[in-house]
N, C-alpha and C positions, 0 to 999 in steps of 0.2 A: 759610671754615674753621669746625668746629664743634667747640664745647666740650666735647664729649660726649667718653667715652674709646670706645677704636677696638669693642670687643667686649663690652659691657654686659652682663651678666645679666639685665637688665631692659630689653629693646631697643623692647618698645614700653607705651606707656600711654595708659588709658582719659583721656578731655578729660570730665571730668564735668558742665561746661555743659554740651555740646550731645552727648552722647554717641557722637563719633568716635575713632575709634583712630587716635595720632599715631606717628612713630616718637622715639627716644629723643632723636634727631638732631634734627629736627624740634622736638621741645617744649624744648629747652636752648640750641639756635640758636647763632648768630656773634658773639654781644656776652656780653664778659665781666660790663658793667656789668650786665645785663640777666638774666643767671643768676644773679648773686649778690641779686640781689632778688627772683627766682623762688624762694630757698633758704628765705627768710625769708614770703613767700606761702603758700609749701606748708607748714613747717611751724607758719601760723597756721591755713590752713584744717583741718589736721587736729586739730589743740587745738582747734578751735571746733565740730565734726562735721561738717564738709561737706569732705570735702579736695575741693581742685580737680583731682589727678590719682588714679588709681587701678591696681592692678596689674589686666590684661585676664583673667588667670586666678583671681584669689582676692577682687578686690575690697575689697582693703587699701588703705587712705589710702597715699601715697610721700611719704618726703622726698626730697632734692637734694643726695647730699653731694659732697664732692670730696676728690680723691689726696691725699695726703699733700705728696708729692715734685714734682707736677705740676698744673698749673690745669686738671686737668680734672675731669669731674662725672659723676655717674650715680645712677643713680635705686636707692633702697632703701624695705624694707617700713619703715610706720612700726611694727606689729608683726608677729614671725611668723606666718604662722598654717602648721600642719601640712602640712595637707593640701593649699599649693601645691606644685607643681612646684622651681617658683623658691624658696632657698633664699639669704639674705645676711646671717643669723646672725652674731652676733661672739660669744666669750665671756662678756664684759660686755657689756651694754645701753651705749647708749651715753650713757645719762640717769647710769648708776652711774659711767663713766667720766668726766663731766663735773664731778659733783659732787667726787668725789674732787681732782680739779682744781683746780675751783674756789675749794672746801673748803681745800685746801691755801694757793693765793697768795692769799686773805684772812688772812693771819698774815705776808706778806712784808712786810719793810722798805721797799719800794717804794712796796707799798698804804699803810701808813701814814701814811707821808709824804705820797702824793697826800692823801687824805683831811684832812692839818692843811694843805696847800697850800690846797685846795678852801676849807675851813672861813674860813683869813685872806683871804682873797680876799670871800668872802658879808659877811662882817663887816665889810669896810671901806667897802660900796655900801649906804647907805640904802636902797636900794629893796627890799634883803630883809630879810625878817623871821622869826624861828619857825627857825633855824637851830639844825639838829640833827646831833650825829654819832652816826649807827649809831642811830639811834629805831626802834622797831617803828610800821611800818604795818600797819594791819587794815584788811582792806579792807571798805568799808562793804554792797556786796551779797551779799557771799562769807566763808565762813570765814577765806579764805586770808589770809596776811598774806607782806609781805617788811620787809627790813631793810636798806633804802640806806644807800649809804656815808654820803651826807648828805641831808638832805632842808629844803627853806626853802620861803619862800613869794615869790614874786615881783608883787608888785603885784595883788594878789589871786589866784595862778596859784600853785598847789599847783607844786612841780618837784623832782623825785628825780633827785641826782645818783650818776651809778655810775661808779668808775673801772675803765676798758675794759683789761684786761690780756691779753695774747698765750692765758692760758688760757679765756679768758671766750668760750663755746662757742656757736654757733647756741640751741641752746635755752635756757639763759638768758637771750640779749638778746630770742628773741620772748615767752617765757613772761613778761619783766617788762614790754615795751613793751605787751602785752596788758593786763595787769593797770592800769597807770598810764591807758592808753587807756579802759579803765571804769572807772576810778577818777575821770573827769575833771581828773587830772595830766598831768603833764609830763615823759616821761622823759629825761633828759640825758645822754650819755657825756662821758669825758674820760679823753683819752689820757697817756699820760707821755711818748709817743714817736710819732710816725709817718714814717717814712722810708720813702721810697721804692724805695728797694733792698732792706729787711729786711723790708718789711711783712709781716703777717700775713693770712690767709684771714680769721680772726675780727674785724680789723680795718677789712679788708673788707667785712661784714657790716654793717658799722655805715656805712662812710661811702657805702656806695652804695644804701641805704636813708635816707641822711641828706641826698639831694639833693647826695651826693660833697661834704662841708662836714666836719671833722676840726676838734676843737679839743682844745687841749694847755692843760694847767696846770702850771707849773715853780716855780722864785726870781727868776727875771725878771719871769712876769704878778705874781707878790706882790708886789714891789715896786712895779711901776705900777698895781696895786689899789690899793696905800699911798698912793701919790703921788698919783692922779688923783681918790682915795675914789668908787670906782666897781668893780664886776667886768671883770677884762680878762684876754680868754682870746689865745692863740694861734692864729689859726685857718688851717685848713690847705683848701685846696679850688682845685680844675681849671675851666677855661674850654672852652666848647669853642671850635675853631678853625673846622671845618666840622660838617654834621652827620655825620659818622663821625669826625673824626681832632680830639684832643683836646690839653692846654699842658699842659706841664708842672707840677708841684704848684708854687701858688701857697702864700703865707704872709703874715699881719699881724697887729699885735697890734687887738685892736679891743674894745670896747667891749660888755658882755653887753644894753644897750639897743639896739645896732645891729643884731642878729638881728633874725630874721623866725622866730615861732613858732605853730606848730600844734600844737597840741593835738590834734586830729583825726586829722594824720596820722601826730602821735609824731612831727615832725621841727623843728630847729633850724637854719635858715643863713643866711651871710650873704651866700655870693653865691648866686644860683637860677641853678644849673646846668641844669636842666634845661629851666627856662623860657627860656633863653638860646636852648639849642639848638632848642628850637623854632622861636622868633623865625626864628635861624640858616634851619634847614631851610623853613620856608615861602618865608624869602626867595632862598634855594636854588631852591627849587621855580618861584616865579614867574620868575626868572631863566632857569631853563631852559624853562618857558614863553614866554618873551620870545623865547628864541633859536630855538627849537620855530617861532613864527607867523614869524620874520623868515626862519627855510627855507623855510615852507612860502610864505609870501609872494613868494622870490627864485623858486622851483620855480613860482610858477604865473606870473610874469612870462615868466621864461623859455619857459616853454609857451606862453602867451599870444605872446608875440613867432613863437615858432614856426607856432604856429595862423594868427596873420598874416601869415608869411610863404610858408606853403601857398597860403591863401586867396589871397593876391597872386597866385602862381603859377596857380594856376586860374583865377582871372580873365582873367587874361593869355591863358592858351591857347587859354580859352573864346571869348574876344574874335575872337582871329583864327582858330579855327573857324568861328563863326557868322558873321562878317561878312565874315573873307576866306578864307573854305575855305583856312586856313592850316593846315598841323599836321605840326609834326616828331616824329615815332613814337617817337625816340629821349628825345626829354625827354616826352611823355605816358608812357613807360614809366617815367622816374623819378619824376615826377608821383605814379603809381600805388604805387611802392616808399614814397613818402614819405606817402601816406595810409595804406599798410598798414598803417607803425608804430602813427601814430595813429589805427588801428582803422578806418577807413575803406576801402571800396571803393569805385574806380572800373573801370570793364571796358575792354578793351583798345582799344577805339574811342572817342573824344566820341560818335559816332555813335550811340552806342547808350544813352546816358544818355536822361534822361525831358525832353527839350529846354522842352517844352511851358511846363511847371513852373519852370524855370529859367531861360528867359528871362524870363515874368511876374513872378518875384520881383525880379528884375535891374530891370523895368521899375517896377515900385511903390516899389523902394529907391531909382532915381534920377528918378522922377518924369514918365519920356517913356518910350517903345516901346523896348526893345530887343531885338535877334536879328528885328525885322519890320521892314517901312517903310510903317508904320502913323503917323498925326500924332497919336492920343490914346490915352489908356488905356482908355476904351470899348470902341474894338476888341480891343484884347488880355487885356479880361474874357472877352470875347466866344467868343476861341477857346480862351480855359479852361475854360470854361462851354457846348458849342455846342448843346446841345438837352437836350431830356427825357427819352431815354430811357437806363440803366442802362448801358447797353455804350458808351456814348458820354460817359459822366459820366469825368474826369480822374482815376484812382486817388489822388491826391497833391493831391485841388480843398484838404482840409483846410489846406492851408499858405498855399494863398492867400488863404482868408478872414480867417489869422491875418496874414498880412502885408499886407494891407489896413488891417487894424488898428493894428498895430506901428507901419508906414509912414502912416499917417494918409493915407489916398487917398480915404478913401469918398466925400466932397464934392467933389474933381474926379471921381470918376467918374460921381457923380449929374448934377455941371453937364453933363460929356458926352453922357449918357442922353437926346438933345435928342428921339428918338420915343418912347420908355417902352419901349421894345423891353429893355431889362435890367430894367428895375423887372418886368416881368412873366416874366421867365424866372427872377428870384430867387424871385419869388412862387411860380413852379410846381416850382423846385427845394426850396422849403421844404415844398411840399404833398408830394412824394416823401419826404422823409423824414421826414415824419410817419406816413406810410404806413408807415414801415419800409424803404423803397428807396434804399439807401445805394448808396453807391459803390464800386469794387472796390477791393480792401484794397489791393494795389500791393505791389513788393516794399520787403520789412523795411531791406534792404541802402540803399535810396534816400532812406528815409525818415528817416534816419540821416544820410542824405549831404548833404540838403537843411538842415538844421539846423546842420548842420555849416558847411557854406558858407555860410547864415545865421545867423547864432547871434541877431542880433533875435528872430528865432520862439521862440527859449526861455524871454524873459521874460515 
């Protein structure tokens, strides 16, 4: 499912790293957590001049807003410019509309409250200092300045505290998290309320930029500020369960030294959710690895058990073929169905297989003559090997030399060599192919076939 709403005005967008066109679907994706921090992304990189999406026809930075009524998102200019096509205009800017906002619940009775809640809480933890309500900050590289709710110092750590209220708009929390992030502070939110059934979009902003970590200040944490003489926030934050499916909002009262803070990335939590999920998903992953090699393991047993029991099968038939002109047509024909699967051919006859070849290997694997009544192996190099010239060379000599090898034979066949009569046809068959006078290729189908029935040769 995608977050995107069904019919966008703005259906597709420029990816300004790598300059691909995404669709709208595509760049806003399945994960709710994951758009609402794309919201906050986009409209840093446009405040900073580089946005990371752009519209494909006018080359406007975008932001990421969403429905009112509905969690869903779509992509908007962050200014108009004329001469697009696309057109997503309000009457008011939506900077004018925020302010006004804003503007407004800095004068509620809620805000206030938070703000003397915040203040008796700093107050009662030694470890802040420089506690101020509502001071002007000027910022030291920039003209600009803001005016936090409250702002202290924490153990040498500049920290600007702001209470996060249902009107407090995307552009305010990036334009100050920006500000405090060059500023080398700290910026802090603090909720009066988060529920999970009432939450807020702009709520959202904050905690899933916050490493999903919410912290509340009320007349309870004041009192166990009082009591502990320490800051003690409420803090509100999700576990995950797998890497996709998540727990329900966790809550504690905990301790303002118990966090984990960055300055870097503007973020404050006490549990790391997302470092969890990590963990989680890798060990997901090896997991499914684990079960991955134990298929593929049973799958090659199984085959393996099959391939032996082929191979039995031919053995078997081969056996009293060659030895007792035995052969019932009706199991060589199933013989033959059961190599097919596994890719193998045999022809309608034994008869007509490359006997030569396959009784020699039969004999180097078991160490005596078989399919002759021959007493050494001598002789049945002999007739793999029977002279020098080319039409006479064994299309398939390759697998004997190799299974000579495999099968460790070379030194009984040397003892055998009692005239040198081999030492010297090896010798003349190495001078052929130095020459270049190979042996004929043989059919592909056999050579296939010979490996197959011996799989020694493949190592």
């Amino acid at each position: 499912m995608s977050y995107a709403v069904k019919d966008p005005k703005i259906s597709v967008v420029m990816d300004m790293l790598n300059g691909s066109v995404v669709s709208a679907n595509q760049a806003i994706g399945s994960k709710y957590d994951a758009a609402i921090r794309l919201r906050t992304e986009l409209y840093e990189s446009v405040a900073s001049g580089a946005p990371k999406y752009t519209c494909p026809l006018c080359g406007v930075g975008l932001y990421l807003n969403c429905m009112h009524f509905e969690r869903k998102f779509y992509f908007k200019h962050s200014t108009e410019n004329e001469g697009c096509p696309i057109q997503t205009r309000n009457l008011l800017s939506q900077e004018q509309i925020d302010a006004i906002r804003y503007n407004g619940a800095k004068e509620s009775q809620l805000h206030k409250q938070m703000k003397e809640w915040i203040r008796q809480c700093l107050v009662a933890d030694n470890k802040f200092s420089e506690v101020v309500v509502e001071g002007r900050w000027k910022g030291r590289l920039t003209s600009e300045y803001r005016r936090p709710d409250i702002r202290a110092t924490y153990r040498g750590l500049p920290v600007a505290f702001e209470v996060q209220l249902s009107s407090t708009y995307l552009n305010v929390i990036a334009e100050r998290r920006m500000f405090y992030q060059q500023e080398g502070a700290l910026l802090f939110w603090i909720f009066a309320n988060f529920d999970e059934g009432m939450r807020k979009l702009t709520q959202d902003d904050v905690f899933y930029n916050n490493n999903q970590n919410a912290f509340l200040v009320n007349a309870e944490t004041v009192r166990a500020s009082g009591e502990r003489g320490q800051f003690v926030l409420k803090c509100i934050w999700r576990e995950p369960l797998t890497g996709q499916e998540v727990s329900d909002l966790q809550q504690q009262l905990i301790g303002f030294d118990q966090l984990t803070l960055s300055q870097a990335k503007q973020q404050s939590y006490f549990y790391d959710f997302y470092g969890e999920r990590e963990k989680i998903m890798r060990a997901e992953a090896a997991s499914l690895y684990i079960i991955e090699q134990q298929r593929i393991a049973e799958y090659k047993a199984r085959q393996d058990r099959r391939y032996s029991e082929v191979r039995a099968n031919f053995h078997h038939q081969w056996c009293n073929w060659v030895g007792h002109s035995i052969l019932d047509l009706d199991e060589w024909t199933d013989l033959a169905a059961e190599m097919d699967e596994l890719g193998q051919f045999i022809p309608e006859h034994p008869g007509m297989l490359p006997s030569k070849i396959i009784n020699a290997l039969f004999s180097l694997k078991f160490g005596y003559p078989f399919g002759w009544a021959y007493k050494n192996l001598i002789e049945v190099a002999h007739i793999v090997l029977p002279g020098r010239d080319r039409e006479k060379m064994n299309p398939y000599l390759e697998h004997f030399w190799t299974g000579v090898r495999v099968f460790q034979r070379a030194d009984d066949i040397r003892e055998d060599d009692q005239s040198g009569k081999w030492k010297a046809k090896v010798a003349q068959h190495r001078a052929l192919i130095k020459q270049g006078i190979k042996p004929p290729v043989g059919d592909s189908r056999y050579h296939g076939l010979i490996k197959f029935i011996f799989p020694e040769l493949t190592v």
